[in-house]
C-alpha positions as CSV (number, residue, x, y, z in Angstrom):
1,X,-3.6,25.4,-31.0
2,X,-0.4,24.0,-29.5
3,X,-0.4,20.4,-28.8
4,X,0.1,19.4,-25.3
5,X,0.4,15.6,-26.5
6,X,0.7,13.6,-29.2
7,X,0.7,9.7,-30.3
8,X,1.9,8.0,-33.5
9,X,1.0,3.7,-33.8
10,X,2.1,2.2,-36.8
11,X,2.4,-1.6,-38.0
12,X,6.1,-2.9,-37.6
13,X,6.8,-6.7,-38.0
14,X,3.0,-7.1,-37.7
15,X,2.4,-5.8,-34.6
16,X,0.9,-2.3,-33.3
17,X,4.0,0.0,-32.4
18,X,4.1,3.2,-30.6
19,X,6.7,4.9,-33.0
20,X,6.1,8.7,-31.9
21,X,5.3,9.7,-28.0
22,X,5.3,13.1,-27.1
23,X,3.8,14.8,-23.8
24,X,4.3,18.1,-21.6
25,X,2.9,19.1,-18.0
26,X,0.4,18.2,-17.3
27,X,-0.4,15.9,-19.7
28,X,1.9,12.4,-19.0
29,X,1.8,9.7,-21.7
30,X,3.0,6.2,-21.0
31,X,4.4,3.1,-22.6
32,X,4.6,0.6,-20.6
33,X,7.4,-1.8,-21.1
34,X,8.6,-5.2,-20.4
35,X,10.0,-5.4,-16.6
36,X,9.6,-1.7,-16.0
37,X,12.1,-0.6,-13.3
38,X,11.2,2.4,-11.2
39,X,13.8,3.9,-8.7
40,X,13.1,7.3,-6.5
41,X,15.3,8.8,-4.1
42,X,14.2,11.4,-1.9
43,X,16.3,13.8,1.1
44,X,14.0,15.2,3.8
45,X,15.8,18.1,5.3
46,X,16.1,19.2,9.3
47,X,12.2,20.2,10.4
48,X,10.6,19.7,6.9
49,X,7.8,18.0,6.3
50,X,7.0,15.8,2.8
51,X,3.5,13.9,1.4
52,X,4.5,11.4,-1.5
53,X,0.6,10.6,-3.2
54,X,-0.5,9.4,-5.9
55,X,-3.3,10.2,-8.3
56,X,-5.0,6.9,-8.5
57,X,-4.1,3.2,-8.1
58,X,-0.8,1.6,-9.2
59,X,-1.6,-0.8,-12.0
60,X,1.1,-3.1,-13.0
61,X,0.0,-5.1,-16.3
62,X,0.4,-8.4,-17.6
63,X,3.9,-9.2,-17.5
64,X,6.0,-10.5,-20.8
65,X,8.5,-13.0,-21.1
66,X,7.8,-13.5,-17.5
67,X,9.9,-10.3,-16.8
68,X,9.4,-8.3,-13.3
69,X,8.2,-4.8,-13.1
70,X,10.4,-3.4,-9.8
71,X,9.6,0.2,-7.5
72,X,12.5,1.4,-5.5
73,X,12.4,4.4,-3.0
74,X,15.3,5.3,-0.7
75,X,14.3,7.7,1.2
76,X,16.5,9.9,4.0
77,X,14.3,11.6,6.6
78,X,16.6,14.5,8.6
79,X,16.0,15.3,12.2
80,X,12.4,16.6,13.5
81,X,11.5,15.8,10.2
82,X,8.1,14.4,8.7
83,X,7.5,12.3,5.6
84,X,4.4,10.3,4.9
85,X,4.3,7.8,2.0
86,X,0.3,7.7,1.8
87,X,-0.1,6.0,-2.2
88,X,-3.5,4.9,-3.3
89,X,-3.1,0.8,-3.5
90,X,-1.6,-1.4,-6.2
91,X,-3.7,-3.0,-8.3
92,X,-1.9,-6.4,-10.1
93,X,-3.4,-6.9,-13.4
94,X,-3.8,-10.6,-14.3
95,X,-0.3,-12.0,-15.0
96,X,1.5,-9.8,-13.1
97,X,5.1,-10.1,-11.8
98,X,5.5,-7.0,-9.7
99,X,8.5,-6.7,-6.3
100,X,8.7,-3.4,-4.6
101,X,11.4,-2.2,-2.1
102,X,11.2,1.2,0.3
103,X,14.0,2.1,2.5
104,X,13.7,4.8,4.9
105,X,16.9,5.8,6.6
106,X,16.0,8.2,9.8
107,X,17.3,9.8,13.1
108,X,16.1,9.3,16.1
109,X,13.4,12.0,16.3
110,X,12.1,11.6,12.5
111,X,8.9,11.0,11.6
112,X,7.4,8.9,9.4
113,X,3.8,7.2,8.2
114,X,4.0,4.7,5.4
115,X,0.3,3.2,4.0
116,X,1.5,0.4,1.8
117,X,-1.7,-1.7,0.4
118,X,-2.7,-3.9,-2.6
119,X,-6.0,-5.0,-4.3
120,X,-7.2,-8.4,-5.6
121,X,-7.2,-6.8,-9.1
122,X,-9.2,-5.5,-11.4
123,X,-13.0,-7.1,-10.1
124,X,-15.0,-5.8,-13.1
125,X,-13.0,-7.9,-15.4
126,X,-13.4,-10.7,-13.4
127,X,-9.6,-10.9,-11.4
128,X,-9.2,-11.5,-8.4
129,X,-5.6,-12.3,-6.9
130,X,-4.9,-13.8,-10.4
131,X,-1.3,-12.0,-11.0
132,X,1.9,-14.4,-11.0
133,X,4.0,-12.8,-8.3
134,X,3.7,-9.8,-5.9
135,X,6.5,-8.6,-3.3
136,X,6.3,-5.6,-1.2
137,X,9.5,-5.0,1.4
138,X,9.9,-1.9,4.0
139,X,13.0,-1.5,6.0
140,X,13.5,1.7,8.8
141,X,17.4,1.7,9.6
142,X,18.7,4.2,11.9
143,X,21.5,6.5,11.8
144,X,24.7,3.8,11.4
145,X,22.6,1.9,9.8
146,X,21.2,-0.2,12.7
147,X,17.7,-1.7,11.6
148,X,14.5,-0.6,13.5
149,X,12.0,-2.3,11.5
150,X,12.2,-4.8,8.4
151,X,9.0,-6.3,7.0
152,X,8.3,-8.3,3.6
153,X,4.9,-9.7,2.4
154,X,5.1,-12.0,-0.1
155,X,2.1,-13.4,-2.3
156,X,2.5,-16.3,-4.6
157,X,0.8,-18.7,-6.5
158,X,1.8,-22.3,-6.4
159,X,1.4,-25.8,-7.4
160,X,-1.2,-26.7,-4.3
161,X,-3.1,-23.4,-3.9
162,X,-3.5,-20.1,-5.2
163,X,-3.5,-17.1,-3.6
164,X,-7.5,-16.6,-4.4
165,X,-8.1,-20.2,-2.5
166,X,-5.4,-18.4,0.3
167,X,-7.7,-15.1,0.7
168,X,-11.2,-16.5,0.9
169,X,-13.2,-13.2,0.5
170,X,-10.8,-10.7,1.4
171,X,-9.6,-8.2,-1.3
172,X,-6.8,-6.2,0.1
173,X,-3.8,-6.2,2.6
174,X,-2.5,-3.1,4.1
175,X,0.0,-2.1,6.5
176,X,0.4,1.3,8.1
177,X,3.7,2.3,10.0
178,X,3.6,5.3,12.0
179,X,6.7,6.4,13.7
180,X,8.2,9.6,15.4
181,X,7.7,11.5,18.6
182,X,5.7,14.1,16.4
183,X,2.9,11.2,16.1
184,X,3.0,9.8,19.3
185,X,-0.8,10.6,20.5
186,X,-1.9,9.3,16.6
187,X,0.1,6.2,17.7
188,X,-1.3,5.8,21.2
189,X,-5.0,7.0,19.7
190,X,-4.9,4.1,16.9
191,X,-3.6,1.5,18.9
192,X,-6.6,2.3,21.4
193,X,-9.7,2.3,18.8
194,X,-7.9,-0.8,16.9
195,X,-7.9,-2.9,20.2
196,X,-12.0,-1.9,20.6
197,X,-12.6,-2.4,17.2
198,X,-11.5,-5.8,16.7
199,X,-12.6,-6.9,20.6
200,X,-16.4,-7.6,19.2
201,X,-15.5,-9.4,16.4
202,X,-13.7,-11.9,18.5
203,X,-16.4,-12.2,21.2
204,X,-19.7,-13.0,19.9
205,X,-23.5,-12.2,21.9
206,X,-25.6,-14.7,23.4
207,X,-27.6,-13.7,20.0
208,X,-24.9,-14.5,17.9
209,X,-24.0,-17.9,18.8
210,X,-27.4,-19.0,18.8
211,X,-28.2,-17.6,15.3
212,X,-28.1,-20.4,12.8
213,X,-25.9,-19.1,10.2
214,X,-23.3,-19.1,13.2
215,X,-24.3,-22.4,14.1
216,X,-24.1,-24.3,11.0
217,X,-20.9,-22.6,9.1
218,X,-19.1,-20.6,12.4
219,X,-19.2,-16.9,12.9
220,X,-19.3,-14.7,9.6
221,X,-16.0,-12.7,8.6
222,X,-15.9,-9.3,9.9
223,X,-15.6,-6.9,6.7
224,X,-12.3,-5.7,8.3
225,X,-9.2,-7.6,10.3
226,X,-6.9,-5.2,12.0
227,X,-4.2,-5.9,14.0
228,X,-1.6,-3.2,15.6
229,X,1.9,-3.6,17.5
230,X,5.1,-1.6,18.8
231,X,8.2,-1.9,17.7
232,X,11.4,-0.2,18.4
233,X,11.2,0.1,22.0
234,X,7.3,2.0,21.7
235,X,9.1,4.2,19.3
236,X,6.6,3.8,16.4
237,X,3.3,0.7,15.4
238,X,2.4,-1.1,12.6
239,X,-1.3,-1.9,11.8
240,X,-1.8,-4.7,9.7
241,X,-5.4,-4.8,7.8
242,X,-7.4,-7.6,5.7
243,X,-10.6,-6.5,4.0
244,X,-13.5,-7.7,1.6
245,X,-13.4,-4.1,0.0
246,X,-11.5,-1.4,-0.9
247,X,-13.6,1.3,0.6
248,X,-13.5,0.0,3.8
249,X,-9.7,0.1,3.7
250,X,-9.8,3.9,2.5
251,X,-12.4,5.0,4.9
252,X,-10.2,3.4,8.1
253,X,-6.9,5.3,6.5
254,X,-9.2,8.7,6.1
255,X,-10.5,8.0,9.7
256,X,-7.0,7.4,11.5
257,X,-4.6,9.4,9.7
258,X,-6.8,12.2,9.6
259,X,-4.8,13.7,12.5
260,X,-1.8,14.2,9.9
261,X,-4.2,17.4,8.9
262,X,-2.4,19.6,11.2
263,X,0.9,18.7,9.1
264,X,0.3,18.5,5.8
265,X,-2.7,20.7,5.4
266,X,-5.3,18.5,4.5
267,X,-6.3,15.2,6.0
268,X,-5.1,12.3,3.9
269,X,-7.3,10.1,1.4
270,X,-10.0,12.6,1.2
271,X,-12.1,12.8,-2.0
């Protein structure tokens, strides 16, 4: 039977070393190595439409020699076009130095959704926020190159706190950009159920100020912070989330971009 894969580990300078790697479609095999540096461009032609996914998390491990693992897409979206970058989250092993960059260069009528989210870690081997560095940075420039929308988040350890003591209870930070004429009423519709979603967490019943776990340690944490604002002159929004779970993230992505059905086919984050 033909191999679709193969793996050969032998002992060189008394370590375990990957000598022979061989793979074919479907089958992917992967060494990782120090500082891994992804970079993807992508063209969106005039009136097509494009879904970057991805089959499962992106794991970035622990990094050696303190070297930084980068991921780099420049992407070009043409006019009445439609790209959605809608990635499961990252996932920063303990250790972990990991930057990523997006750029999205557009025209005035593109269209564009962009889910970019990371996870604590991996929980059942007891991390949680304990990688070194993690950058994420999205920038939307127009044609001529005049910037609609630049964003970085940035988390850090340092000397005073870690990110752990930073987060509390909360597990993962999203963002969700959705821009384009094409996705105006997902835009309006999202902004709407955001604003009535997060209105009871911030105003409490007569029942819950007088219960005593309010009393004595303040109002408990809503599962799920959301926040969403225009930019670009109402041309597109940007929904900012904090959760204690994963789940809860992919169930409000499968909930509000499941209008994108109608585009690509099949409603995003389904399993």
């Amino acid at each position: 039977m033909e191999e679709t894969g193969f793996l050969t580990v032998e002992k060189i300078d008394g370590k375990s070393t990957v000598t022979r790697c061989f793979s074919k479609y479907p089958l992917k095999l992967i060494i990782p190595n120090k500082g891994d540096r992804v970079v993807v461009g992508l063209s969106v032609g005039d009136g097509c439409t494009v879904a970057l996914t991805t089959q499962a998390s992106t794991k970035v491990y622990k990094s050696v020699d303190s070297k930084c693992s980068e991921q780099v897409l420049e992407a070009k979206v043409g006019r009445n076009a439609l790209l959605a970058v809608i990635p499961d989250p990252v996932t920063c092993f303990s250790a972990a130095i990991y930057s990523q960059k997006q750029v999205f260069r557009i025209s005035s009528d593109s269209n564009l959704v962009v889910v970019d989210w990371i996870t604590s870690g991996r929980h059942e081997s007891g991390e949680k926020w304990d990688f070194v560095f993690y950058k994420s940075s999205n920038n939307i420039f127009l044609d001529g190159g005049e910037p609609l929308f630049v964003d970085s988040v940035l988390l850090e350890q340092t000397s005073t706190t870690s990110v752990a003591e930073r987060m509390k209870d909360y597990q993962v930070v999203a963002m969700v950009i959705i821009l384009g004429p094409k996705l105006k009423h997902l835009q309006d519709l999202i902004q709407s159920e955001v604003e009535h979603m997060m209105t009871g967490n911030f105003r409490p019943t007569k029942v819950q100020k007088m219960s005593s776990e309010s009393s004595a340690n303040g109002p408990s944490r809503p599962p799920i912070f959301a926040s969403c604002s225009s930019f670009g002159a109402k041309a597109g929004v940007v929904v900012r989330l904090l959760s204690t779970t994963t789940e809860a993230v992919y169930a409000f992505l499968r909930h509000h971009l499941s209008g994108l059905e109608q585009f690509l086919g099949a409603p995003p984050y389904r399993r």
